[in-house]
N, C-alpha and C positions, 0 to 999 in steps of 0.2 A: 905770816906771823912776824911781828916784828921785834927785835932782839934788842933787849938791854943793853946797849956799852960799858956798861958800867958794873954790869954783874959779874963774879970771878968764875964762878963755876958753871959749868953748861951742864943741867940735867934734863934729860930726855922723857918723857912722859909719854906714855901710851893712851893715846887716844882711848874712851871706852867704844867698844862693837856694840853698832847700832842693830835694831831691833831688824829682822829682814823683811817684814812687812810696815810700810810707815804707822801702819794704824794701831798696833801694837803697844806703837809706846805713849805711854799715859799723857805727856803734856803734848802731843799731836792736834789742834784743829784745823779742821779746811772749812773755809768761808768760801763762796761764789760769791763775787760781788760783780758790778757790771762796769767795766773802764770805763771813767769820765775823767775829766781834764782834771777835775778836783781830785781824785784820789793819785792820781800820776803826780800832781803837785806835792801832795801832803807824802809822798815814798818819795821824792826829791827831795825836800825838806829834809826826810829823818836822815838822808841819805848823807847830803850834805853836814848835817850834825853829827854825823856818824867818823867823815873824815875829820871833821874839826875837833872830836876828841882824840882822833888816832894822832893828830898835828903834835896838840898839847901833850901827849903825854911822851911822844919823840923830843919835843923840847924844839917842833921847829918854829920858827919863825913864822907868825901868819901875815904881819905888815906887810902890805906893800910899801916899797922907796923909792 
């Protein structure tokens, strides 16, 4: 998780307990899809968008110099 520097107070939150069978809990689906180059591509993608928002909102710098 990555912590604010700039926040004064450190409040600790309790994770919720998850359901003990996955399927239990309502927003759970499982897909079988079949690996191809394409879906490996397109979870690279999100993946890589995924750091590029955790960058932006650490305030680091993406440029290279």
């Amino acid at each position: 998780m990555v912590r604010n520097p700039l926040k004064k107070s450190e409040e600790k939150e309790e994770a919720p307990k998850a359901a003990e069978d996955p399927k239990e809990e309502a927003g759970t689906q499982i897909i079988e899809r079949a690996i191809t180059l394409s879906l490996i591509n397109d979870k690279l993608n999100y993946l890589i968008g995924l750091v590029q928002k955790i960058g932006e909102a650490c305030e680091v710098d993406l440029s290279k110099e």
